[in-house]
C-alpha positions in Angstrom: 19.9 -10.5 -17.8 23.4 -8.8 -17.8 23.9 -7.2 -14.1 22.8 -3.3 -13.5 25.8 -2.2 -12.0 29.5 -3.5 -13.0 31.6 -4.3 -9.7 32.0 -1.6 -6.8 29.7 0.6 -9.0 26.5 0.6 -7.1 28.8 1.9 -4.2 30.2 4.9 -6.1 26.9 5.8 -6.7 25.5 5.6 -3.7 28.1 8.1 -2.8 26.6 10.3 -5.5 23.3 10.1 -4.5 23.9 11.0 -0.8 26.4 13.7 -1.6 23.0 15.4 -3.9 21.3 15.0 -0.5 21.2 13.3 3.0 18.9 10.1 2.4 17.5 6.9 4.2 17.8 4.0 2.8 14.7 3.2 1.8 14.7 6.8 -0.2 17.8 5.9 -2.0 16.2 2.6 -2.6 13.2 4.5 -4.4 15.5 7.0 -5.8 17.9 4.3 -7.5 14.0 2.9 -8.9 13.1 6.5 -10.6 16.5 6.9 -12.0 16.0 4.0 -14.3 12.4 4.2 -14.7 11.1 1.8 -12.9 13.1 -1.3 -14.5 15.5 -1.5 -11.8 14.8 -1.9 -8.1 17.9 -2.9 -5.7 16.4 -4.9 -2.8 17.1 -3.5 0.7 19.5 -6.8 1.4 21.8 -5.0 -1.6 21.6 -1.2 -0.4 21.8 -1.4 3.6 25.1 -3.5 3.4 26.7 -1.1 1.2 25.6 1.2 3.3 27.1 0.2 6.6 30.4 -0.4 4.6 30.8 3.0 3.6 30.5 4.2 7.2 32.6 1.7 8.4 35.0 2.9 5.7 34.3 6.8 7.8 33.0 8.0 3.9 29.2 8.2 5.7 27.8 9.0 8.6 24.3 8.9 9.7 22.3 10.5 12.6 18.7 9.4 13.3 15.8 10.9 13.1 12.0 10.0 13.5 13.8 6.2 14.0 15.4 6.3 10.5 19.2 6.4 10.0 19.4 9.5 8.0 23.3 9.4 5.7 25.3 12.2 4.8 28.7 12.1 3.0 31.6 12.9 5.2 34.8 15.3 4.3 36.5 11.9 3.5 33.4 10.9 1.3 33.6 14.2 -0.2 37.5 14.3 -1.0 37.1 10.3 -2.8 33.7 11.7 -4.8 36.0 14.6 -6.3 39.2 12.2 -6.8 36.6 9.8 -9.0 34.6 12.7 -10.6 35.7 11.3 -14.2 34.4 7.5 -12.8 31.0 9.4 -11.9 30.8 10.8 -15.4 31.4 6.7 -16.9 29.0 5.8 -14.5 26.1 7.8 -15.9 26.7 6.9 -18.9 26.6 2.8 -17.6 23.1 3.7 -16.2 21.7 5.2 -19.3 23.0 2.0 -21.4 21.8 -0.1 -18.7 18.1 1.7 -18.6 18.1 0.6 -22.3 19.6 -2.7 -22.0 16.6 -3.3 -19.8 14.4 -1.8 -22.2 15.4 -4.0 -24.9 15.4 -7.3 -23.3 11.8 -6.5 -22.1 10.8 -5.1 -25.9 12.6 -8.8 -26.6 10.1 -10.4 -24.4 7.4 -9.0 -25.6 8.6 -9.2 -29.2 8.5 -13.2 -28.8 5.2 -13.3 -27.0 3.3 -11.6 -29.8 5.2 -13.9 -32.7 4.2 -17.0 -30.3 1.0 -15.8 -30.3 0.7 -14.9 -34.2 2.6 -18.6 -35.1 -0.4 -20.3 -33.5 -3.3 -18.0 -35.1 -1.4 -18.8 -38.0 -1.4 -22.5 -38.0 -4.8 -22.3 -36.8 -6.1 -20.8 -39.9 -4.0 -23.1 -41.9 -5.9 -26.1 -40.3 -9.1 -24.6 -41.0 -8.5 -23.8 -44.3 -7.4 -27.7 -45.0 -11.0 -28.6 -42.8 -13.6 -26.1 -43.8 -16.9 -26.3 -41.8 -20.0 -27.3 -43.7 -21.1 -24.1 -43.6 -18.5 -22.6 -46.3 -16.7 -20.5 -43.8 -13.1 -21.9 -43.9 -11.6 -19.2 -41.5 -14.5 -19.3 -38.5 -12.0 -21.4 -36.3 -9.0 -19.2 -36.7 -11.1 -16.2 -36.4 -12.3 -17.3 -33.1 -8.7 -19.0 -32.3 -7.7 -15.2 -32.6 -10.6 -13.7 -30.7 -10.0 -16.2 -27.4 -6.6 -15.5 -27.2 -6.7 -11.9 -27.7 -9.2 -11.5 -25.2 -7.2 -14.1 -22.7 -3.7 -11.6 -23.1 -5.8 -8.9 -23.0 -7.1 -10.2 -19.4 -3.9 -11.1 -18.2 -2.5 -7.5 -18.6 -5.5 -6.3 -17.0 -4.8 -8.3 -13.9 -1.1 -8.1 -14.2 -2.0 -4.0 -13.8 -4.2 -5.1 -11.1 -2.0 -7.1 -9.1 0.5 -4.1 -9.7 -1.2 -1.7 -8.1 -2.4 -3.7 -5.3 1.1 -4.2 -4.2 1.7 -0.5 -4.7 -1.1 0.0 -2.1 -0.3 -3.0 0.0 3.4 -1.5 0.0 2.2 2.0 1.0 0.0 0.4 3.7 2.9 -1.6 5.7 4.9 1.6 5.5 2.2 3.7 7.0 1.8 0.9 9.8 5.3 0.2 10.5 5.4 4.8 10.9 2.1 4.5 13.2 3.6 1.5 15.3 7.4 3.3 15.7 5.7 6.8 16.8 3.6 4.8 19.5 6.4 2.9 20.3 8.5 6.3 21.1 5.5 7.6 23.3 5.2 4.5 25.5 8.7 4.4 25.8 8.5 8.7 27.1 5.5 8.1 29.0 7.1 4.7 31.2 10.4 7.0 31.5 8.4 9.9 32.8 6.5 7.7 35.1 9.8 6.2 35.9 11.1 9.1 36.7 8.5 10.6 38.8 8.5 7.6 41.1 12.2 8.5 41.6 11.8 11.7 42.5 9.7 10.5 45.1 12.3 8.5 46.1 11.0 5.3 45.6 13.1 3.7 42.6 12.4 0.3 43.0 8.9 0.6 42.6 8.9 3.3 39.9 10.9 0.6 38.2 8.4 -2.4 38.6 5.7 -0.1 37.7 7.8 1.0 34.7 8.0 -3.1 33.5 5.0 -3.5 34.0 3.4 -1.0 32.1 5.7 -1.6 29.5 4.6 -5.2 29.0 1.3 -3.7 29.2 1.3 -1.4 26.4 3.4 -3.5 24.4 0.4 -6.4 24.7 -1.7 -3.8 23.3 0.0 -4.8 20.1 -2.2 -7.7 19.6 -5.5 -6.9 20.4 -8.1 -6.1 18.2 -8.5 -2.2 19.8 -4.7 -1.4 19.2 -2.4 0.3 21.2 -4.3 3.8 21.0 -7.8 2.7 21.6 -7.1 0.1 24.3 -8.2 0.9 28.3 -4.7 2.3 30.1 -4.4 1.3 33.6 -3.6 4.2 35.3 -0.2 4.1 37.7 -0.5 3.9 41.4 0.8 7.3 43.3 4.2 7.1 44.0 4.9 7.1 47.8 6.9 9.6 49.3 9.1 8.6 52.4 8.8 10.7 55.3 11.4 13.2 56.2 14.5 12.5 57.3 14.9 11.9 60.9 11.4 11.8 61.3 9.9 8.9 63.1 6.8 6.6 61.9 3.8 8.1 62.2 1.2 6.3 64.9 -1.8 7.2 66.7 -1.4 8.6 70.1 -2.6 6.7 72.6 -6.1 8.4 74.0 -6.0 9.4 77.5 -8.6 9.8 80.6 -11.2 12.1 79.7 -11.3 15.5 81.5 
């Protein structure tokens, strides 16, 4: 299969795509999917690299958001889209004769299935025709040749659609976890900082930070339990200690004198 996107193409139009919109990656991933209809999917190993050569090059920039990198054009991203505007206009053009390159080499594939397919039923009848059965019926073999193999491709696109759709849902699922684990990573981290910081306040750093690593191993072991991280029992925090005022000296008990 010929290549999607000529050399330094996929990069112009990742330019493009951000200067329609800021994006993540994995939206420009999906985007660059719809855009030739589902034939064409670039791997994140093709996108994120191209990526973080375009802001290294100062054409993007990206601020983060939620735990994403979210990129933007720059001016400078701007200023080299305009200079190439005729390029962008040859490009769209590549992408619609790619989309139909794709097309036909899958049309191709199917073409040569179905003749496979019709080549065997084929000789099939042939050899039944040279072998009739005894009882008169010269094409029962092909017939059920036919039938067999009809109903075998017809269950293999069944559970090719299947198998498709699971992975849809399995795909879905992992992003959905990997959200849910990154927004409870974010509160343990603000929940051992506040704690963190309350200790300090109190003036007691050193323990505010033990406590801090150790709830933070804590949570994070929640990870691999069954529970979770949000169901599991939280051990709640000691009080922080406050030191005594300054100048003050250690409180003791008076000794207790004669009784009156």
């Amino acid at each position: 299969m010929a290549p999607v996107f000529a050399h330094g193409r996929l990069r112009l139009y990742l330019l493009k795509l951000l200067d329609e919109s800021p994006r993540h990656g994995y939206e420009v991933i999906r985007l660059l999917e719809e855009r030739f209809h589902g034939l064409y999917a670039p791997s994140a190993g093709t996108v994120y690299p191209r990526l973080a050569k375009l802001e290294k090059e100062g054409l993007v920039t990206h601020s983060t958001e939620g735990g994403r990198k979210i990129y933007a054009l720059t001016d400078e991203g701007r200023a080299e889209l305009a200079a190439r505007a005729d390029e962008i206009a040859g490009l769209e053009a590549e992408i619609r004769a790619s989309v139909s390159t794709l097309a036909a080499e899958i049309r191709e594939d199917v073409r040569g299935a179905a003749g496979d397919l019709r080549r065997e039923v084929r000789a099939a009848a042939e050899q039944a025709r040279a072998k009739p059965d005894d009882a008169g019926h010269p094409y029962r073999e092909a017939t059920q040749t036919w039938k067999e193999q009809a109903k075998r491709a017809k269950e293999e696109s069944r559970r090719a659609k299947e198998e498709a759709k699971a992975a849809r849902h399995q795909a879905k699922a992992a992003r959905d976890a990997m959200d849910s684990a990154r927004d409870e990573v974010q509160r343990i981290a603000r929940q051992v900082q506040n704690q963190v910081q309350s200790y300090s306040r109190a003036g007691d750093w050193q323990a505010g930070l033990r406590e801090g690593l150790a709830e933070l191993s804590r949570e994070l072991g929640r990870f691999g339990t069954p529970q979770g991280p949000a169901d599991a029992p939280r051990t709640p925090w000691a009080p922080p200690h406050t030191p005594p005022a300054k100048g003050a000296g250690p409180e003791t008990d008076a000794p207790a004198g004669p009784a009156d």
